[in-house]
N, C-alpha and C positions, 0 to 999 in steps of 0.2 A: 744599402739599408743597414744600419748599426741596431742591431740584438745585443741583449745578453746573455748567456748562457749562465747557470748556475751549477756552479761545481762543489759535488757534497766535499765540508772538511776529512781528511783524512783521519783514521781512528788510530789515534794515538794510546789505545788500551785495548786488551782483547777485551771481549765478554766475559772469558769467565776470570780473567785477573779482577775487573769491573766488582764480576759478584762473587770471587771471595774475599774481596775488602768490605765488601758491603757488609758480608758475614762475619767476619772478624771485628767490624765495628759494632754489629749487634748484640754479638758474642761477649763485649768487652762493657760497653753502655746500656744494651737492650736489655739483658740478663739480669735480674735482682741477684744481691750477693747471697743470699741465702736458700737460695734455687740451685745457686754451686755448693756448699755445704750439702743439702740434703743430697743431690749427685755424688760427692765422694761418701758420703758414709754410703750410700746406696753399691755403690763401685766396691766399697769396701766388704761388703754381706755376698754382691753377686760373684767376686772371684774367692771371695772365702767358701762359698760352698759348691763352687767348679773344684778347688782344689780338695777337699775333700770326698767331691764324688769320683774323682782320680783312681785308677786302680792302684792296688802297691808299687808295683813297676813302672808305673807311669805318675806315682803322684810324689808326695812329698817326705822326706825322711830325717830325721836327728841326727844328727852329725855324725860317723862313728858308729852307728849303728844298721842293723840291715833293712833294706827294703822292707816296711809295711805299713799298711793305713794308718791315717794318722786318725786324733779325734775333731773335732767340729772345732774346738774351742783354739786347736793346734792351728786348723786352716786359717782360721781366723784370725790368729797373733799374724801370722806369716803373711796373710796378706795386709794387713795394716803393715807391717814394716816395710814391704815391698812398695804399697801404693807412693810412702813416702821413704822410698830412696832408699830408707834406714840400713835393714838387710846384714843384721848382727850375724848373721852366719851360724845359729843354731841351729838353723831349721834350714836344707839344702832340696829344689825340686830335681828331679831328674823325668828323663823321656817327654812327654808330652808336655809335661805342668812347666816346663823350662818355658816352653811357646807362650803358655799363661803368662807367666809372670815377667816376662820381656814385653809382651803387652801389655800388663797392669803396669809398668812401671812407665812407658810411654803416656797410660793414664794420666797417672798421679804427678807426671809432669807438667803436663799440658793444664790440669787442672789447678794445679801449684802455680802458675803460671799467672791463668786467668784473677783466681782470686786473689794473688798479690796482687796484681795493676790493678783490678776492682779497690782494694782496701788505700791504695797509694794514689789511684787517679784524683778522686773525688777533687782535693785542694788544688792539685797540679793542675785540673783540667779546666775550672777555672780561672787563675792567672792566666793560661795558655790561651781560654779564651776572651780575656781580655785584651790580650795582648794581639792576638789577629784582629780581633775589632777594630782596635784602634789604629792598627799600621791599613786595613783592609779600609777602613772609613776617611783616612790619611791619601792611599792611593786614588780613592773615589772624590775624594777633592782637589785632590790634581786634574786627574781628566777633566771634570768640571768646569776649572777655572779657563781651561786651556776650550775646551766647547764653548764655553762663554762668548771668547778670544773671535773664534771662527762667527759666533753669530753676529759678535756685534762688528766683525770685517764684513761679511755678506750682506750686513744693513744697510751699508753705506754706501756697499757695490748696486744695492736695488732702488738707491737716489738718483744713481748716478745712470740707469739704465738706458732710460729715456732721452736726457743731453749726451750720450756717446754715440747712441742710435734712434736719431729721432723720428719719427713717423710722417712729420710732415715732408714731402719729395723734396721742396726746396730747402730745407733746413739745412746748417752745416755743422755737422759734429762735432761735439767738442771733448777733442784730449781723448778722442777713440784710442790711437794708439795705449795711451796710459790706461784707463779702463783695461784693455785686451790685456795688459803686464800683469798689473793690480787683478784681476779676475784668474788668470794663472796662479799668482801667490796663494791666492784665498783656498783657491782647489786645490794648491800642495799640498797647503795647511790641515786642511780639512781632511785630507785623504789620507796621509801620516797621523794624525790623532784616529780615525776609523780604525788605521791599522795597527796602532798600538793598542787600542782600548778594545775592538774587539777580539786580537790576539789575547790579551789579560782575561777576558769574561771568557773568551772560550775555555784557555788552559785552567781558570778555577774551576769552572763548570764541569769539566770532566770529573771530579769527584763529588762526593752527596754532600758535602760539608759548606762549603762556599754559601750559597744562596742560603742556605739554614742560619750558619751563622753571624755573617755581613751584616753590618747596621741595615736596616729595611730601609729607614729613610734615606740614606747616602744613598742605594742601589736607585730607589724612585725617583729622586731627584735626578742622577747623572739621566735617565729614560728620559723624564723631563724636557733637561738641556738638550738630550739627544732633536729630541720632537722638534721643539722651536727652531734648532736649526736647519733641520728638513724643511720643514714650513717656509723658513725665509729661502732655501736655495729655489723651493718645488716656484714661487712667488717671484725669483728673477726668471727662469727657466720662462715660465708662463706670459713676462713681460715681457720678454726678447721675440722679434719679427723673424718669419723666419731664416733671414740673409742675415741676421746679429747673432742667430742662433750658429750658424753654421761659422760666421769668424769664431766666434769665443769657443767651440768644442773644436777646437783642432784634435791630431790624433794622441798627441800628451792629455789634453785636457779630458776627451770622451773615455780616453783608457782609466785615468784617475776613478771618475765619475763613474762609473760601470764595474769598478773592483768594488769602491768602497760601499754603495747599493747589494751588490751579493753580500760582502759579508756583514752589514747589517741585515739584510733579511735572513739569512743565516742564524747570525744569532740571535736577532728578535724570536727565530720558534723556536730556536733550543731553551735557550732563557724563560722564555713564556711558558715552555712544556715541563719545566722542571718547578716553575716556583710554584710555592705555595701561598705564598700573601697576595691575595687577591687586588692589592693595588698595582703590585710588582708586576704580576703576571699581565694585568691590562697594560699597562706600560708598556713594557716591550712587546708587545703584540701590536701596538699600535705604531710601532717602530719598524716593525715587520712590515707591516702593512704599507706605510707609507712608503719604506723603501723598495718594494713590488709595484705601488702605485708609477711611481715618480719614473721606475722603468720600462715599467709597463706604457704607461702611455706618452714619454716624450722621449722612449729610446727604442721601441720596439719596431716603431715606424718611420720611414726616413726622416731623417734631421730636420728638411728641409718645410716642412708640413706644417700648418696652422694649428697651435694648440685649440683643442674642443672646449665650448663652456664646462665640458662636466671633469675637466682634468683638471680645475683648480682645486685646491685643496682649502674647504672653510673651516676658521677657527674654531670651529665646535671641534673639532675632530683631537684638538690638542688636548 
């Protein structure tokens, strides 16, 4: 009996590296630049008046002069120079306020930080995102072409089904052997594009950005391509007897067929689970699907077995 088993991908990212990039991109995109502004001046009042509720001994002091409370207006010079690095060396903390101000200055970096790449991203990120679109909508028409390739070989493989393995007892086959070659090429072909394209969808897919920014239409289409040529293998599979079945899935060819099925069903629900455009998501879900089907019912039961009427797959489904 040839099964599939379905083996989850490996996670190539922990969770929480996952979600502090998520956070960092938030942080950087999510955030109005003037929600950072009001934060530093806000940074700036709340360790201006930590530093001033400081006792003498533990708070802030004039250069050269002894320990004592400073005034409100002192705290507050000293922490503006500090959030920004400045730190003319008038104004010196000792004891505790030292902790203070080594952590306002971690502030006023991080925050320093943020709002340069907010005031610099805006034009940058742009171009940048032109520029993945265009190499990302570039990559999505290669696979494509190359899908294409596979359907229009597996068409010509489901003319040829019938004269290699004909029905009638007394018939004699013609150019079976050739068929059996030509039906191997088709499934190398087919198998090696599954696993370069969906190796590509996985490894963008690991981060949130991919499916967001990808041309929609390039992503729908390759789904597309994907489907029609499901369609036409599920539609030879279903025309072969089952003793033609059993020549053409030898153990090369059943092993091809049974990898590239997982990781399309694979990634039809990760893809599906993450899109947002409601074309996209049906797409690859219906990729998914097929590819569940197609081994569900003509590999989960021996080889050798009569396909059911309800295992063909009708073109509504495309």
């Amino acid at each position: 009996m040839a099964t599939i088993t379905f083996l989850p991908m490996p996670a190539k990212h922990s969770k929480l590296r996952i979600m502090l990039r998520r956070l960092l991109a938030y942080a950087i995109d999510g955030v109005p630049l003037y929600v950072y502004v009001f934060l530093y001046a806000a940074a700036i009042l709340v360790f201006g008046e930590l530093y001033s509720l400081c006792p003498a001994a533990n708070g802030l002091v004039a250069s050269g002069t002894p320990p004592q409370a400073v005034g409100f207006w002192t705290a507050m010079y000293f922490s503006a120079t500090t959030i920004t690095t400045l730190c003319y060396g008038d104004v010196d903390p000792i004891g505790w306020s030292r902790l203070i101000a080594s952590l306002e200055g971690l502030v006023g970096l991080s925050f320093f930080g943020i709002i340069l790449t907010k005031a610099t991203s805006g034009r940058l990120s742009y171009h940048v995102g032109r520029l993945f679109s265009a190499h990302a909508e570039s990559r999505l028409e290669q696979f494509c072409l190359q899908c294409r390739k596979n359907e229009s070989d597996l068409k010509q493989l489901a003319k040829l089904v019938t004269k290699a393995f004909p029905e009638t007892p007394n018939a004699i086959p013609v150019s079976q052997d050739e068929f059996l070659k030509t039906f191997g090429e088709a499934i190398s072909s087919l198998h090696l594009f599954s696993e370069n394209f969906c190796r590509y969808l996985d490894d963008e897919t690991d981060g949130d950005f991919f499916l967001a920014d990808a041309p929609q239409h390039a992503l729908v289409k390759s789904g597309e391509d994907v489907q029609r040529t499901f369609y036409v293998l599920t539609q030879i599979f279903i025309a072969l007897s089952p003793t033609a079945r059993i020549a053409v899935l030898d153990e090369i060819n059943l092993k091809r067929v049974t990898e590239m099925l997982t990781q399309w069903k694979l990634v039809g629900i990760k893809v599906s689970k993450q899109a947002k455009h409601s074309g996209l998501k049906t797409c690859f879900q219906t990729v998914g699907n097929m590819s569940a089907s197609l081994s569900d019912n003509l590999f989960s039961a021996p080889i050798g077995r009569s396909p059911q009427p309800d295992q063909n797959f009708g073109s509504d489904e495309l």
